[in-house]
C-alpha positions in Angstrom: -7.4 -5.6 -7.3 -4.3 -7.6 -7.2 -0.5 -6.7 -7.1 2.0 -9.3 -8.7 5.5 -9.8 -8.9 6.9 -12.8 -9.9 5.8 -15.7 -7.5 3.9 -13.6 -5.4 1.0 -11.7 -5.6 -1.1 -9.4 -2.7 -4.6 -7.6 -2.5 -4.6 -4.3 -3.4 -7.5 -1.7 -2.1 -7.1 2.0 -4.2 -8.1 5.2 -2.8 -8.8 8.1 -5.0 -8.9 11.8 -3.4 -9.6 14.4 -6.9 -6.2 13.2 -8.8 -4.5 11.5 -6.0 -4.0 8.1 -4.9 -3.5 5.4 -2.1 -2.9 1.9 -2.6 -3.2 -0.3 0.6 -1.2 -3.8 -0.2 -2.6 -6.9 2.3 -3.9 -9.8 2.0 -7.6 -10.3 2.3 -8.2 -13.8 3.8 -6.3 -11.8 7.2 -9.6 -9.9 7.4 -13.1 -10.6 9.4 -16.2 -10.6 7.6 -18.5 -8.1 9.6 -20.3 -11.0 11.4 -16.9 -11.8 12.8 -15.9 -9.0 14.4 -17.2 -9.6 17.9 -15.2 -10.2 20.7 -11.5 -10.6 20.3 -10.4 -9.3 16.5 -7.5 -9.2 15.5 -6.9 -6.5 12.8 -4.2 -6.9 10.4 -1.9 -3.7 8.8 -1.3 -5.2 5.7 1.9 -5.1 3.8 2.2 -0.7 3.2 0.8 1.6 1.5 2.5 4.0 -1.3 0.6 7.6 -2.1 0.9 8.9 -5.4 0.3 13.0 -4.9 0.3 15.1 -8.0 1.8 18.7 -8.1 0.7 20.9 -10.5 1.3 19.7 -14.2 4.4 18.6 -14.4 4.9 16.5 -11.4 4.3 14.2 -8.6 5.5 13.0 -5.4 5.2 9.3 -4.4 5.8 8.3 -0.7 5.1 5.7 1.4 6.1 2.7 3.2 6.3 -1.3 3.0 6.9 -3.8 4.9 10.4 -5.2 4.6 9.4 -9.1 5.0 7.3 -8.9 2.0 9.1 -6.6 -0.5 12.2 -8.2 -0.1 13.9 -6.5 -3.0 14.4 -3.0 -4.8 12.9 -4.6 -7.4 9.8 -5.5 -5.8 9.6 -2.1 -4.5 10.4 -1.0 -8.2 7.3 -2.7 -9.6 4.9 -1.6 -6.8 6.1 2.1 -7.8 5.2 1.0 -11.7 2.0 0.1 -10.0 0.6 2.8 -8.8 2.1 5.1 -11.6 0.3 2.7 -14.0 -3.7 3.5 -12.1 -3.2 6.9 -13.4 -3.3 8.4 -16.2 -2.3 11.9 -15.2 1.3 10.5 -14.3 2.3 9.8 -17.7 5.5 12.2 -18.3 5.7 13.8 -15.1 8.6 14.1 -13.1 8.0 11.9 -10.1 10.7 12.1 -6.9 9.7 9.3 -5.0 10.6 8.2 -0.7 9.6 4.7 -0.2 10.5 3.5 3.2 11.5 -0.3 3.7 10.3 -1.1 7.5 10.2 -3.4 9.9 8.0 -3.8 12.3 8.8 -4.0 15.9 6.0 -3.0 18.3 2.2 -2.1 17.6 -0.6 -0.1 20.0 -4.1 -2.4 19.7 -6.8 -2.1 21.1 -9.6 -5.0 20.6 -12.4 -4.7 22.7 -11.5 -7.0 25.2 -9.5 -4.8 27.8 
């Protein structure tokens, strides 16, 4: 699947648990086929992911996180919200609070096979 927003557009890989959903944005030529993941790989976060959690039958909660060099705007953030709201159909008039933190990245833990 693919996310889009004006000049820009990402990969998008869902997750469905019962009524619940995860949407990973990345981009997919940052990824190794499985015959190239020998020696050094280098594995790539993506750009965040959002969680759409429903609550009974009138409501949701939406967290998540993404990553402040690629969703540069509210609105960007806006339209990733619209998004995932929009891959199901049981969000449709629900209240839906949402947290969706702009980060920045400054440190990672790796580990890839070579040390």
């Amino acid at each position: 699947m693919k996310f889009t927003f004006e000049n820009f557009s990402c990969d998008v890989d869902i997750f469905y648990k019962d009524q619940d959903i995860v949407a990973r944005f990345y981009d997919s030529s940052k990824e190794q086929n499985e015959d190239e993941i020998v020696n050094l790989v280098i594995v790539d976060p993506g750009y965040g992911y959002l969680h759409l959690k429903l609550k009974g039958d009138d409501s949701a909660l939406l967290s998540g996180f993404l990553d402040d060099r690629v969703f540069l705007t509210d609105d960007m953030v806006e339209a990733a919200i619209n998004y995932i709201e929009g891959l199901s159909p049981h969000a449709q008039n629900r209240y839906i609070p949402n947290h969706i933190a702009r980060i920045k990245q400054t440190s990672y833990v790796e580990y890839n096979g070579e040390y």
